[in-house]
Structure formats: C-alpha cells, structure tokens
N, C-alpha and C positions, 0 to 999 in steps of 0.2 A: 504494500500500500504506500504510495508516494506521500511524505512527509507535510502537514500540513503548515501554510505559511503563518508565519512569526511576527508578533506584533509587542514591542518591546515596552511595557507598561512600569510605571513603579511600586513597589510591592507594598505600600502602605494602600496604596489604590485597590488591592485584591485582597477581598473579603471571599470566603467561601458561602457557597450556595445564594450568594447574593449578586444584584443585578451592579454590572459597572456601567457607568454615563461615562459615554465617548465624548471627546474634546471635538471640536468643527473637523479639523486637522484629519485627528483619526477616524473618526466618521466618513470622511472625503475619502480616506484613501481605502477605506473596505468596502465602500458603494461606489466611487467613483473608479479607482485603480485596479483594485483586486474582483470587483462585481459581484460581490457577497451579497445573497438571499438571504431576507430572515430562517432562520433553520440552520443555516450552511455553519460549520464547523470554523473557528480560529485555536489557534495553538498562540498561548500568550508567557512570555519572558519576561522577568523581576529581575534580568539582570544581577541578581545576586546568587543564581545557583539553579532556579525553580523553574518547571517549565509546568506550566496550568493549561489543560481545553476549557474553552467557552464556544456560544455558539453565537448568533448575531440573533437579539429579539425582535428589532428594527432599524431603521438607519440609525438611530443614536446611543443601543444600549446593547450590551453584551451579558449572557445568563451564564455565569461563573460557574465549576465544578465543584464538587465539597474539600477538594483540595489538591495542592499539586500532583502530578501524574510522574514525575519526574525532578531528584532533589538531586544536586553535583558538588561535592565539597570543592574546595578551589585547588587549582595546581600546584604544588611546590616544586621549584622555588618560585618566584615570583618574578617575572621579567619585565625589565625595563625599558625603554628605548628612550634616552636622551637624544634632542635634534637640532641644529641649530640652523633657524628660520632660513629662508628660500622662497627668491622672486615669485617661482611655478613650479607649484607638483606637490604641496603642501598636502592639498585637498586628496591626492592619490595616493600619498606617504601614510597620512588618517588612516584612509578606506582599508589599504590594503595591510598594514600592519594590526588592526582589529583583526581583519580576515585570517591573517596568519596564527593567533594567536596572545597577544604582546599583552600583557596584562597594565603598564603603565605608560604614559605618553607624556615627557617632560618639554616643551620645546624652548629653549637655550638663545640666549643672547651671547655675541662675541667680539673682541676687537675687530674680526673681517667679515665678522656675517655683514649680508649683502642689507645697503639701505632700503632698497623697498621691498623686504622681503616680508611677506603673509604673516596678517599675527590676528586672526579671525576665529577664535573662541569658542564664540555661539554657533556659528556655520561648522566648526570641527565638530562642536559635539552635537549636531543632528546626523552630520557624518559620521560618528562612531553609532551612531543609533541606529542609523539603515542597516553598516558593514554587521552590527551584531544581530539585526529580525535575520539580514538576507543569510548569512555564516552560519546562522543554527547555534549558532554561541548561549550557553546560559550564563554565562559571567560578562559585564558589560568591562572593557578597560576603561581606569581611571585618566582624567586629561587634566595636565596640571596648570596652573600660571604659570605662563612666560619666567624665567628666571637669567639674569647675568650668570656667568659658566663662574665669576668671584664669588657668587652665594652657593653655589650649585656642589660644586667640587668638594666641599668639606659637608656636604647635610647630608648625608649617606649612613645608615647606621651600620654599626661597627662587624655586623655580622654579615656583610652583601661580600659581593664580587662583584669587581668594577674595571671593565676594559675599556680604553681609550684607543682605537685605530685611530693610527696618521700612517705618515708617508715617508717616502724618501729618509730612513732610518734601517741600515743596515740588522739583518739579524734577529727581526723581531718574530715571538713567537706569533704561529696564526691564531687568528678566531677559535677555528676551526679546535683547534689541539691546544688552546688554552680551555675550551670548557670540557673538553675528555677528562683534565685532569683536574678538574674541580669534585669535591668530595660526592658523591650520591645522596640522595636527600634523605636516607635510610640514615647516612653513615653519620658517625660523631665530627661536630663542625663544617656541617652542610649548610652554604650560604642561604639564609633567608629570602633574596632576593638575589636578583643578577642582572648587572646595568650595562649597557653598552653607549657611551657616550659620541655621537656622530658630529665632526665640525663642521664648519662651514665650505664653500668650497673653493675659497682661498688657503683653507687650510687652518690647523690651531698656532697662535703664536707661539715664539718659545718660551716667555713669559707661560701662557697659560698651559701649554704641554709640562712645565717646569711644577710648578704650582699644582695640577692636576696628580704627578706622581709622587709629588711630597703628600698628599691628602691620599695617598695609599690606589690612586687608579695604577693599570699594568697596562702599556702601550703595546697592542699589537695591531698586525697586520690582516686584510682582508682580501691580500691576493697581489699578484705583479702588478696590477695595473689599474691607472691614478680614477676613481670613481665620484662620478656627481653626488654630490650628498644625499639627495632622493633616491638612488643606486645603491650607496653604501648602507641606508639605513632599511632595505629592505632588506639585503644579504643577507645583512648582521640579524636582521628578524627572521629569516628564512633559518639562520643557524642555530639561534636560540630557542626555536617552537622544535625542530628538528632534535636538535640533543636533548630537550626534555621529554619527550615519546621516548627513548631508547630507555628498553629495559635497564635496571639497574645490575650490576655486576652478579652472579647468584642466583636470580629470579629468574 
C-alpha cells in the first residue's frame, strides 16, 4: 500500500480522538494541492518523533486517531551542519540536507562570507517543513540564528565532534575516515552530537581556521578538489547521514 502523504502539524495541536481546525494554508493545500475528499485519509507528523492518521471531515477540519500509529526515538548522535551564508543555493542547501537527514542547521557568519549572501529564516523554515511532510521524516531539524563563526567556534559542548574542512593544507585526514574513527554510540565517550563546520567560498581565514582548532575543531578534508560551499555542505551531509546507518562494530 503506497504511503500516505504527510502533513507536518505541531504536537501541542494533536489531541487524540479529537477534531483539528486546519489553518487557511493547510486547508489550501489538502483541497487545493493534494484534492483530498472529506473521508480521504492524511498521515500527520509532530515532528518530534510521532506519526498520527486523520482523515479530512471537510475542507477545514481533520478527525484525529486515538493516538499515534507510529513513535521514533531520535538518532544518536546528533548531527550538525554549520554553513556559512551564500548568494544562491541557500534555499537547496535547506531542502536537501533535511532530506538527507541532518538533525541541526547552524548558518555562520565570516570575515569572506559573501555580502549579499541569503539570510531568510522564515522562508528556511517552511523549507524544512515541506523537505520533512515530503522525506517521510518524523523528527523535524532544528534551524538556528545566524551566528558570527567568533560566537560559534567555542559554544559547542564538550562532549561533540567537531570537523572543520578547508583546503589547500597538506595531509589532512578525510571526512570520510575521521568519522570511522569516532567512538560508536554504544561505546564509552561517544560524541553526543557531530558538527561539520562549512566556510564560505572564499574560504576560512587563518585567523579563524586558527581560533577554530584552539576551541578543539579537527580540520579535514573533503576530497582533491576545491568545492562551492553548497557542494561541500551536502557531501559533508551525505557522509554524516551515511556513517550513522552503518551498523555499529559487533551488531
């Protein structure tokens, strides 16, 4: 039976066996977009874990089920994606790092981040809200406020892993095989969370590459060749959704 489509509600708003009032918004888009009949089934997400069916009672209300159908504890460890703002591609960088999995979305201010680079809040996070109905996601990622990389670098708690790709530095270990050898989340002193910090695409200063590895980040690499920032900060999320699927050593 093909999966029913996903409407990403907040979970103070889901009462069981009781009726929810759709917003204009969400009304629009199960009458207008999706063509949902009164009767017709929706499958709705709390974004915290919960996935609940309702059905549509008319265009404005939804008949809730007596309780979730589906409860998901969250991932450990917890992954990050620090990013530092961008002209174009902001909006795809969003979409597509929910879609992959990325549990947190920091985006970074820098000495070379570019001046008219995207700093549009409210537009990201309808954007995480579509990539999480359309992804089948039950956990919604967090989006934080903008932050300068001088606040950012040290607010880390002491229990993360925290990798900084740059460039043109001889030697550095990869992505790739810096998180193989991060502990298992089974194992004693398995990092709570796991950040990958992305510059700009001028690059990080040395000033802030400097500063960055005094506040305990490890500078590695994410391949031979020099990647736009919107490039390097999927990779880097391709490789973090990627290593935490991998069975753990034993299992």
């Amino acid at each position: 039976m093909a999966e029913l489509r996903r409407l990403l509600i907040a979970p103070e708003r889901l009462i069981p066996d009781r009726a929810l009032q759709l917003s204009s918004s969400e009304a629009h888009y199960l009458r207008r977009v999706l063509r949902l009949r009164p009767g017709d089934p929706i499958a709705l997400v709390d974004g915290q874990g919960s996935l609940w069916q309702a059905s549509l009672l008319d265009g404005e209300q939804l008949q809730l089920s007596s309780g979730p159908s589906l409860q998901m504890s969250p991932l450990s460890p917890r992954l990050g994606l620090a990013v530092v703002g961008v002209r174009r591609g902001m909006d795809d960088l969003m979409r597509m790092a929910t879609e992959l999995g990325v549990d947190q979305i920091q985006p970074l201010r820098s000495q070379w981040r570019t001046l008219q680079a995207e700093d549009r809040p409210d537009r990201w996070q309808v954007i995480l809200q579509e990539a999480v109905e359309q992804s089948e996601r039950l956990w919604s990622p967090k989006l934080a406020p903008c932050l300068d990389v001088k606040e950012w670098w040290a607010a880390q708690a002491p229990d993360s892993a925290l990798a900084l790709p740059t460039t043109r530095q001889v030697g550095l270990v990869d992505l790739h095989d810096w998180l193989l050898h991060l502990p298992a989340a089974s194992d004693a002193g398995a990092p709570r969370e796991v950040w990958v910090a992305i510059g700009p695409e001028a690059g990080w200063s040395a000033a802030e590459e400097e500063e960055a590895i005094r506040q305990g980040w490890t500078p590695v690499s994410i391949g031979d060749t020099i990647l736009r920032t919107s490039t390097a900060a999927i990779a880097a999320a391709t490789l973090m959704t990627a290593w935490r699927r991998q069975p753990s050593p034993g299992t």
